[in-house]
KEKOL-673069 format. One line per 8 residues: number of its first residue (from 1); for each residue x, y, z of C-alpha. Coordinates in nm, 4 decimals, padded with zeros to 6 digits. Each point is the difference from the previous one (the first is absolute). Example, Ala and Ser with C-alpha at 12.3 -4.5 7.8 and 13.67 -1.06 7.14 Angstrom:
1 = 01.2300 -00.4500 00.7800  00.1370 00.3440 -00.0660;
***
This chain:
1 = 12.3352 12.7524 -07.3102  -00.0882 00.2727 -00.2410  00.1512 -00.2143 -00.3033  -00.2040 -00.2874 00.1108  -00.2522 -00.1283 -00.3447  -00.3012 00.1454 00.0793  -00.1585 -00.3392 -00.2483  00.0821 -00.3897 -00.0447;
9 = -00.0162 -00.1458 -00.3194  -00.2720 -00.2365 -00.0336  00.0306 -00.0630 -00.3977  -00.0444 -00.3548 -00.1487  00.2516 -00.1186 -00.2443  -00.1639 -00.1471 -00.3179  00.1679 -00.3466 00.0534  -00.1893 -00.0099 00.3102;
17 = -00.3260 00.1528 -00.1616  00.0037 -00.2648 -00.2865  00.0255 -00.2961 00.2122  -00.3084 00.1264 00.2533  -00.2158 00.1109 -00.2872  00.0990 -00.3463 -00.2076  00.0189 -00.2499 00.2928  -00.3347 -00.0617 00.0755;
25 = -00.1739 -00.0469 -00.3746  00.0303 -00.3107 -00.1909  00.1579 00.0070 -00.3180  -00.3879 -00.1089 -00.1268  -00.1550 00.2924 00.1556  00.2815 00.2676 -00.1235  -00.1415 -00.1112 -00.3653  -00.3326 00.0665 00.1113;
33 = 00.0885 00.3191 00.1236  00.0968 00.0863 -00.3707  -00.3113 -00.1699 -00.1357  -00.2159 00.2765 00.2034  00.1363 00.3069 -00.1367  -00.0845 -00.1454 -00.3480  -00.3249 -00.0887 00.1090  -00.0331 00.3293 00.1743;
41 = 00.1210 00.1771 -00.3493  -00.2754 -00.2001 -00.1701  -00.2314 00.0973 00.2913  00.0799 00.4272 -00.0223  -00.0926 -00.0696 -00.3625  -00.3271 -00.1191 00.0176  -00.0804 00.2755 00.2001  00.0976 -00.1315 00.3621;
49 = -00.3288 -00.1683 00.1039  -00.1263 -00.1915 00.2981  00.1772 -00.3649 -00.0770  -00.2823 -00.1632 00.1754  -00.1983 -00.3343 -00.1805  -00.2540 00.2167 -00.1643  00.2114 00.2087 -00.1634  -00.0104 -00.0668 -00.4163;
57 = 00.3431 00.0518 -00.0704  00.1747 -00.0791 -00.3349  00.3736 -00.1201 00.0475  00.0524 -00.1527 -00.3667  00.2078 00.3322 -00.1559  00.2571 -00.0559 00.3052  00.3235 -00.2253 00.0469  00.2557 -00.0949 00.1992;
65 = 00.3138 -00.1979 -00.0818  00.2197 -00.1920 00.2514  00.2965 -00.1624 -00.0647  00.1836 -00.1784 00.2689  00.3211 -00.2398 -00.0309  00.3507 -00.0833 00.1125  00.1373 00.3267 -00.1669  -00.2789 00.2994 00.0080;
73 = -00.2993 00.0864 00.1155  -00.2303 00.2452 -00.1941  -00.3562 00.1451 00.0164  -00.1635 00.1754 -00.2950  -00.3449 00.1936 -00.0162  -00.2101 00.1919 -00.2436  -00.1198 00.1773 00.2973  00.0023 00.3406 -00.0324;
81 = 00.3205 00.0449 00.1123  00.1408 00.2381 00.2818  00.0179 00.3699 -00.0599  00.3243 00.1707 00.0528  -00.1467 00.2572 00.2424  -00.1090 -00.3391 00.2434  00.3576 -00.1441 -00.0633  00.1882 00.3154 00.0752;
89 = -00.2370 00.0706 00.3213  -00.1064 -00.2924 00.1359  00.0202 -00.3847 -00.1795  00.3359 -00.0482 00.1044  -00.0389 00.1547 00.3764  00.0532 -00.2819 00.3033  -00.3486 00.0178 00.1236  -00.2925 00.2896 -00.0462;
97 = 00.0153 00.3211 00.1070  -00.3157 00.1446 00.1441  -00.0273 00.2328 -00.2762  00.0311 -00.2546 -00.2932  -00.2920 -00.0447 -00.2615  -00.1643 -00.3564 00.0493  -00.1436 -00.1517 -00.2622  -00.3479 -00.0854 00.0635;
105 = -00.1442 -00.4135 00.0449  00.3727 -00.0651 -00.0631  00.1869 -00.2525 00.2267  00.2803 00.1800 00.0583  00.0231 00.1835 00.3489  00.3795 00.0137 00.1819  00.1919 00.0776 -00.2978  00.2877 -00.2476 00.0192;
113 = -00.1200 -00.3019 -00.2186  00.1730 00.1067 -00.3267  00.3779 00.0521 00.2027  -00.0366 -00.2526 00.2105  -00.1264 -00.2207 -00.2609  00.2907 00.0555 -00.2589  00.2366 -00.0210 00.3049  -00.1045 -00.3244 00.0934;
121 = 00.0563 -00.1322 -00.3682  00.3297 00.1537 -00.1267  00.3345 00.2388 00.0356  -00.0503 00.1654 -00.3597  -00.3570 00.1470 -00.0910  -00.1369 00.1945 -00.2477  -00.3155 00.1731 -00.0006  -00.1421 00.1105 -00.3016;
129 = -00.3473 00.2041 -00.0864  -00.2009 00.1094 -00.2908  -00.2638 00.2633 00.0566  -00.1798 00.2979 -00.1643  00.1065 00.3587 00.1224  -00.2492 00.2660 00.0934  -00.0117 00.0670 -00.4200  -00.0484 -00.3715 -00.0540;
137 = 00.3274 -00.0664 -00.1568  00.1921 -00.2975 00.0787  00.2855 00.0041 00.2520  00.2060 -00.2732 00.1104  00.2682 -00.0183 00.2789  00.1441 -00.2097 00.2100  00.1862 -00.0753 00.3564  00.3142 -00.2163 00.0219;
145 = 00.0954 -00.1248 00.3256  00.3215 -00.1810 00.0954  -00.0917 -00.1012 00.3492  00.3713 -00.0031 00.1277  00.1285 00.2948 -00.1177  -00.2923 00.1679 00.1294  00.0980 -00.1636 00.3320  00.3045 00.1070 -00.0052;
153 = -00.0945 00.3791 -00.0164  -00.0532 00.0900 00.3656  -00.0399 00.3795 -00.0321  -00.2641 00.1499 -00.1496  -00.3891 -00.0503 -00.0946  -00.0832 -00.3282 -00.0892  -00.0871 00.0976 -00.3379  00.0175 -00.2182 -00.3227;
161 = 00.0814 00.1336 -00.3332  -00.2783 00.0757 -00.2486  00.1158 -00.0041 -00.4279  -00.1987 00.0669 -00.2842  -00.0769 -00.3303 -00.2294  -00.1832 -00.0614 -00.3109  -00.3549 -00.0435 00.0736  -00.1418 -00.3470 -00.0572;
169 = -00.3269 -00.0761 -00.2540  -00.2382 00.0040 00.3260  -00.0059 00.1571 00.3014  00.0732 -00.2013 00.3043  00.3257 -00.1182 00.1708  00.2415 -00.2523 -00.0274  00.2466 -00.0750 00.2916  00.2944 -00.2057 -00.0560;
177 = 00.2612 -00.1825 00.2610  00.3235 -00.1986 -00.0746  00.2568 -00.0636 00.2672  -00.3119 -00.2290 00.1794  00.1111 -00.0225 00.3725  00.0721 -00.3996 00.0607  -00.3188 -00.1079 00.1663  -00.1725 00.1750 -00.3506;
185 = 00.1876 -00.2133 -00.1846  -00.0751 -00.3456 00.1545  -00.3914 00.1125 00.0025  00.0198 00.1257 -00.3524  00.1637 -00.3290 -00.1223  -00.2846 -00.2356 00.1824  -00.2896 -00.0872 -00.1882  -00.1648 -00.0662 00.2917;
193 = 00.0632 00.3734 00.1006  -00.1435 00.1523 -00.3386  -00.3232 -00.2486 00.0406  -00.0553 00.1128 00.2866  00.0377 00.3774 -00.0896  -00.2322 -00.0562 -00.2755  -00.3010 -00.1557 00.2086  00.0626 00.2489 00.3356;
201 = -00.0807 00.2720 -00.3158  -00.2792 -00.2245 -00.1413  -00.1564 00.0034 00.3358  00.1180 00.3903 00.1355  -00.1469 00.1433 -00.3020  -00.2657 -00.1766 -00.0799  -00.2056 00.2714 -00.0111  00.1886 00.2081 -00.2302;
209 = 00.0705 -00.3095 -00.2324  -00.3535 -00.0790 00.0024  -00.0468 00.3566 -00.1290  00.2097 -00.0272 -00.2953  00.3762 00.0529 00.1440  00.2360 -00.1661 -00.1741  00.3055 -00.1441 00.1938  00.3083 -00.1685 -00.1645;
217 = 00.2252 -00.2310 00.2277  00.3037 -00.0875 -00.2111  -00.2087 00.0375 -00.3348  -00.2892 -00.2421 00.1267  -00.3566 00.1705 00.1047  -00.0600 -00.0088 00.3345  -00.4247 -00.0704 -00.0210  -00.1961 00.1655 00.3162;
225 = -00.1647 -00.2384 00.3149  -00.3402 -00.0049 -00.0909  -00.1984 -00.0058 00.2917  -00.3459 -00.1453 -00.0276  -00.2459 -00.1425 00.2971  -00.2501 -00.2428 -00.0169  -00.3453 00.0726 -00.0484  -00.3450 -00.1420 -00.0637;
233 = -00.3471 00.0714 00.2101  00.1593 -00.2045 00.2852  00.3752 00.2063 00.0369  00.0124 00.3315 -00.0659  00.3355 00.2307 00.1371  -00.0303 00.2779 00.2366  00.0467 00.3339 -00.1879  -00.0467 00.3284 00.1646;
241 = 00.1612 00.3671 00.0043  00.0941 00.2803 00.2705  00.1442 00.2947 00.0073  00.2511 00.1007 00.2703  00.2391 00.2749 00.0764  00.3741 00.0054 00.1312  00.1297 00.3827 00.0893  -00.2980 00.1206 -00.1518;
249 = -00.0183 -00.1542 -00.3654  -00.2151 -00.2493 -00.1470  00.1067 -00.3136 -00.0055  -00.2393 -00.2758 -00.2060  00.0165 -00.3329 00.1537  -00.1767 -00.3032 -00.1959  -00.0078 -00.3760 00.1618  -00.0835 -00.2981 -00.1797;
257 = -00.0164 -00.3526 00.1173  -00.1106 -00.3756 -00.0906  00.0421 -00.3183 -00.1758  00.2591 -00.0056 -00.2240  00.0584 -00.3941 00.0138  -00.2231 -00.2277 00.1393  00.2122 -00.1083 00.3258  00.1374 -00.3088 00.0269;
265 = -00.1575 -00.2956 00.1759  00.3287 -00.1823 00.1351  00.2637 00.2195 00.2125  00.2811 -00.1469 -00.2538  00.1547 00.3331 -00.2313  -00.1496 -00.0619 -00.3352  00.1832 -00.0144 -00.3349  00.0581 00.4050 -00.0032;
273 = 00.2606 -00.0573 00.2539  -00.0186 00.2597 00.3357  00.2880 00.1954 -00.1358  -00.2391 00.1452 -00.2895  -00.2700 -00.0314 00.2004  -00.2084 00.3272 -00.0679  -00.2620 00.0008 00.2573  -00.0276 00.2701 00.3246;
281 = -00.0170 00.3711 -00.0575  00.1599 00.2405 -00.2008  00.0089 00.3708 00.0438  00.0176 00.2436 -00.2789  00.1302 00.3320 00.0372  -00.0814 00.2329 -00.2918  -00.0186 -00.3150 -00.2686  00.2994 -00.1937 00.1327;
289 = -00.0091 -00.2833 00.2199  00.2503 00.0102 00.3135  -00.1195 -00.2580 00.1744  -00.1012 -00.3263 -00.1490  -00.2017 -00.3280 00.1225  00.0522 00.1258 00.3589  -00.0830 -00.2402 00.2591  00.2259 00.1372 00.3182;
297 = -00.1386 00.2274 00.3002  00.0404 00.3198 -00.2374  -00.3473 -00.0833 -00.2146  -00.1214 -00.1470 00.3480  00.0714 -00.3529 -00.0214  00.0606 -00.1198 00.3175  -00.0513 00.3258 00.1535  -00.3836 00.1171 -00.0107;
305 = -00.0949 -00.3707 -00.1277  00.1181 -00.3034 -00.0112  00.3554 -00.1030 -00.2004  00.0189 -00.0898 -00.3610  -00.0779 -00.3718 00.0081  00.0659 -00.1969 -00.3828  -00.4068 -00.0515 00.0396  -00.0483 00.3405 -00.0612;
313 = 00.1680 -00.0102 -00.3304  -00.1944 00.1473 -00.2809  -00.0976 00.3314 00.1046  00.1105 00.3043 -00.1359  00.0066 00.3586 00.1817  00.1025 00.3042 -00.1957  00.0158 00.3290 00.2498  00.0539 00.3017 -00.3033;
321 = 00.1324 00.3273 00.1038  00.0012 00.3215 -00.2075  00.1135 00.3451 00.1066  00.1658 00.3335 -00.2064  00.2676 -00.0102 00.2237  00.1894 -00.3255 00.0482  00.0834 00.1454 00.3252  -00.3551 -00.0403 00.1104;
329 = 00.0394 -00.4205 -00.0396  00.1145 -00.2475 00.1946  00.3304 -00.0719 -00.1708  00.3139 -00.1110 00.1632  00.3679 00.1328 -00.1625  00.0031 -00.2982 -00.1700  -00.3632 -00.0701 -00.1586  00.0316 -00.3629 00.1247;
337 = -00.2625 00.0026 00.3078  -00.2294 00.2932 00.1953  00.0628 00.2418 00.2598  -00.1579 -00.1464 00.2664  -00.0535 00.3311 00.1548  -00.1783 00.1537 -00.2439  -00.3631 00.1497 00.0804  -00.1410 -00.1069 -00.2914;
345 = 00.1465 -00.3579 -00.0164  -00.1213 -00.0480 00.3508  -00.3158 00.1157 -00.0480  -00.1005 -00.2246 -00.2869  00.1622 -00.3180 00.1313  -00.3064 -00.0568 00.2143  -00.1961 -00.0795 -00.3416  00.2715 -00.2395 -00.0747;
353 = -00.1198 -00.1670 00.3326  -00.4065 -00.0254 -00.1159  00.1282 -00.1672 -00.3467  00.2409 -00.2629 00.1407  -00.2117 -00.1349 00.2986  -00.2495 00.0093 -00.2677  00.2322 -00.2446 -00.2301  00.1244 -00.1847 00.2876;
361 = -00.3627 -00.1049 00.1626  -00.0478 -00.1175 -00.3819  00.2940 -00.2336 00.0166  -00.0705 -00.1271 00.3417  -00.3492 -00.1473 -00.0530  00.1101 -00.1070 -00.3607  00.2679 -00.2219 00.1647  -00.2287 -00.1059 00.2622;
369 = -00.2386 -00.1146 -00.2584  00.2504 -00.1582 -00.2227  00.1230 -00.2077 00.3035  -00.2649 -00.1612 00.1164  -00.1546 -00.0190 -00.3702  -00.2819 00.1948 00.0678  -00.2571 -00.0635 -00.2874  -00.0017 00.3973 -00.0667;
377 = 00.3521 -00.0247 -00.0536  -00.0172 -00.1220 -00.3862  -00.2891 00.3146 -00.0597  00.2863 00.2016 00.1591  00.2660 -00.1074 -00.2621  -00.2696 00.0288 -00.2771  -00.0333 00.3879 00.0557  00.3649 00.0482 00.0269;
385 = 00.0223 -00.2009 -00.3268  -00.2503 00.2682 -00.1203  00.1667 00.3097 -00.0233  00.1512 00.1802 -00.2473  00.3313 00.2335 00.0491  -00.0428 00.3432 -00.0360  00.2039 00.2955 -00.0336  00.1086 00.2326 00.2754;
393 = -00.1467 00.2941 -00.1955  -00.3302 -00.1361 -00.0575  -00.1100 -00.1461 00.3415  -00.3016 00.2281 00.1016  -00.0025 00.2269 00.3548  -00.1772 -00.2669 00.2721  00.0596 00.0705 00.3316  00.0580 -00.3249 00.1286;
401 = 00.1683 -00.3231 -00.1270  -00.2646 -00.2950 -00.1153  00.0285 -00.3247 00.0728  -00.2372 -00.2986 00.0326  -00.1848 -00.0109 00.3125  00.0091 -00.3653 00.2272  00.0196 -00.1200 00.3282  00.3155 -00.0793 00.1713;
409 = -00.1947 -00.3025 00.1051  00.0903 -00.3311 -00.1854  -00.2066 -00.2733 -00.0311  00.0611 -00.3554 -00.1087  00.2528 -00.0719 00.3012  -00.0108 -00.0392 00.3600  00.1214 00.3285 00.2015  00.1882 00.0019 00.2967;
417 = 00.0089 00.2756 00.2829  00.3475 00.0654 00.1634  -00.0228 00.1418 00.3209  00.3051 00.1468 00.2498  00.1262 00.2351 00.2199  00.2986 00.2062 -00.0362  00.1443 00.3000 00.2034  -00.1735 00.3010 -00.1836;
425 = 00.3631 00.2021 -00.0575  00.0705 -00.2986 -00.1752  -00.3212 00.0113 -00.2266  00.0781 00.3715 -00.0641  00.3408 -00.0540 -00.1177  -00.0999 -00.2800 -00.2172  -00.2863 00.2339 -00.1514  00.2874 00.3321 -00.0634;
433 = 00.2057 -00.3540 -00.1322  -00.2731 -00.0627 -00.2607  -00.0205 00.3712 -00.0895  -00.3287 00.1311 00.2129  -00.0083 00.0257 00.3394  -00.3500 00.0631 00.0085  -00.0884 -00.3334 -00.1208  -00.2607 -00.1957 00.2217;
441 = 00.0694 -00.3415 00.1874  -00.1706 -00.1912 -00.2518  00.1969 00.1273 -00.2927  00.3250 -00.0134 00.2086  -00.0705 -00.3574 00.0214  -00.1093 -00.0479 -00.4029  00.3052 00.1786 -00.1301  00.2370 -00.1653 00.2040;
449 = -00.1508 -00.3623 -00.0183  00.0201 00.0507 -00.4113  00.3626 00.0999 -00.0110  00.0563 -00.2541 00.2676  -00.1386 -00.2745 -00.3084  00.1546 00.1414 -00.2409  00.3559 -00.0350 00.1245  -00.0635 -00.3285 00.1545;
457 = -00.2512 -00.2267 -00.1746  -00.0729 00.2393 -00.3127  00.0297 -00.2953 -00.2488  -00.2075 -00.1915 00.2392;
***
């Protein structure tokens, strides 16, 4: 018994490590996941400011290259590059140590997007950086990995090599990958794959593009989202500011919200097609967008208010978050939705709420109107008609969305009253069904008498 192993070994291999880290990131997001450090290189240089809608922020001097098809991927960047100290120390570490240097309003935060990004693509990588040293002399290395010989190593640290290399004309860095892994391949050779890469980054970094970033998809400018609301004396969006804390930091939360299409007056999709249909919320975390034109439970639809209906279709919600430390944001591993769980998330989603019902009280008595041909219902259209798009940046603070003021009441057609008992559990559940149990009798009754018509005698 004295000879018994006082330890077990609880190791992972790096087969195993790969496939967890890899498995759960589309191919899509892994290229994001490159896109960021650029971005956040671009950020640090500019002097790592709040990435929040105010911020004046000139992009133009920065680039980044992608080239994707049936043989290679690569990403380029005039970036800045990464040092040798943060390559050595800590750029190609699985995940952050506690004692790692952040960089500040970057989007970085769990230190795996780079390897498990390159993983996902490719077996043979190289990694290659220019940069100034401490005397401001250019240096240039670079990494090679050959994913299954470094498999195949099973003692050891997980280390990669690092060589010296010629420096490039700019600083920034350039990753390359051959030996694409099959599914790479059969994305890489879809047009339909690369159009879609090209308008996810159109949309994801709109704010950056709209700043002056330049992003190449296979040699063709990708040109930002530009994200504009409807305004006149009649509309104006909802635009106000906070500041909240998570752990004891700062985090600056801005929420804006309103017409950004005048919504529709039939319930049949329009000619944008749902699939590119951009309305709901988005939520920014430090100047990228992780969640786009939400309209599930996690921005509240169907949850604190009623579900997304197709009537509610032109609004527009951004929720911006900006924090040092990309820790201190809601982010999930994969920057593709929000940690529910998150204080400050949680906390703001309640204003979400206010600018919604807000929207969807709009669309109710506009459809009422336009139903029974209410003679307000032509003024109605005429303001709509009225407004002008504007910019993102330049809608002013106002601390409540406008929109025309009339009665739910039509006139110009008979009204009916519907009266009947039901078993009040049955009333409740059909209230939590239509996303607010608080909701009275009466509009228990209205909401479910107008999706009632609407699947059943909507042409009617």
């Amino acid at each position: 018994m004295n000879d018994m192993p006082k330890k077990v070994k609880v190791s992972p291999t790096k087969a195993f490590f790969v496939r967890m880290i890899t498995r759960d990131i589309t191919l899509e997001d892994s290229i994001l996941d490159l896109i960021d450090n650029s971005v956040d290189g671009a950020w640090k240089n500019e002097g790592s400011r709040p990435a929040g809608l105010a911020e004046n922020v000139d992009l133009k001097k920065y680039q980044i290259e992608i080239t994707a098809n049936e043989t290679e991927f690569s990403i380029s960047d005039n970036c800045g590059g990464m040092s040798l100290e943060d390559a050595v120390e800590y750029a190609f570490s699985f995940g952050r140590r506690e004692d790692d240097p952040t960089d500040e309003f970057s989007i970085g935060v769990y230190g795996i997007g780079m390897k498990r990004a390159v993983f996902k693509l490719g077996e043979n990588i190289s990694i290659h950086s220019t940069t100034n040293d401490q005397n401001g002399d250019r240096l240039g290395f670079r990494v090679p990995i050959d994913v299954n010989d470094w498999l195949t190593i099973h003692d050891g640290p997980w280390d990669f090599d690092l060589v010296p290399d010629n420096p490039e004309e700019q600083t920034g860095v350039r990753i390359a990958v051959t030996n694409l892994t099959r599914s790479t391949k059969v994305a890489f050779g879809n047009p339909a794959f690369i159009q879609q890469l090209a308008r996810v980054i159109s949309r994801d970094y709109a704010l950056h593009l709209n700043q002056g970033l330049n992003i190449l998809v296979n040699g063709k400018k990708v040109t930002g989202w530009e994200i504009t609301f409807k305004s006149s004396d009649e509309f104006e969006p909802v635009r106000f500011d906070f500041v909240d804390e998570a752990d004891g930091q700062p985090v600056s939360v801005e929420i804006i919200g309103g017409m950004a299409e005048v919504p529709p007056d039939g319930l049949e999709p329009d000619e944008r097609g749902r699939k590119q249909d951009p309305y709901g919320w988005y939520i920014v975390c430090n100047g990228r967008i992780v969640l786009a034109a939400d309209k599930t439970e996690i921005s509240g639809w169907g949850d604190a208010w009623p579900k997304w209906h197709p009537q509610y279709a032109g609004f527009i919600g951004l929720l911006v978050f900006s924090a040092k430390s990309a820790a201190d944001l809601p982010l999930t591993t994969t920057k593709r939705s929000v940690d529910r769980a998150s204080g400050v998330f949680r906390r703001s989603r309640p204003h979400l709420g206010k600018i919604s019902q807000t929207w969807i009280d709009y669309t109710n008595k506009r459809k009422t109107m336009n139903r029974a041909g209410d003679e307000k219902q032509e003024e109605v259209k005429k303001l709509e008609n009225a407004t002008v798009p504007v910019s993102v940046y330049a809608v002013q603070p106002k601390a409540a969305m406008i929109l025309p003021k009339f009665s739910r009441e039509v006139r110009g057609e008979k009204q009916a009253n519907i009266a009947y008992s039901v078993p009040v559990s049955k009333a409740r559940a059909l209230a939590r069904g239509l996303g607010n149990q608080n909701l009275s009798y009466r509009e228990i009754g209205l909401q479910s008498f107008e999706y009632a018509f609407e699947d059943l005698a909507g042409d009617d």
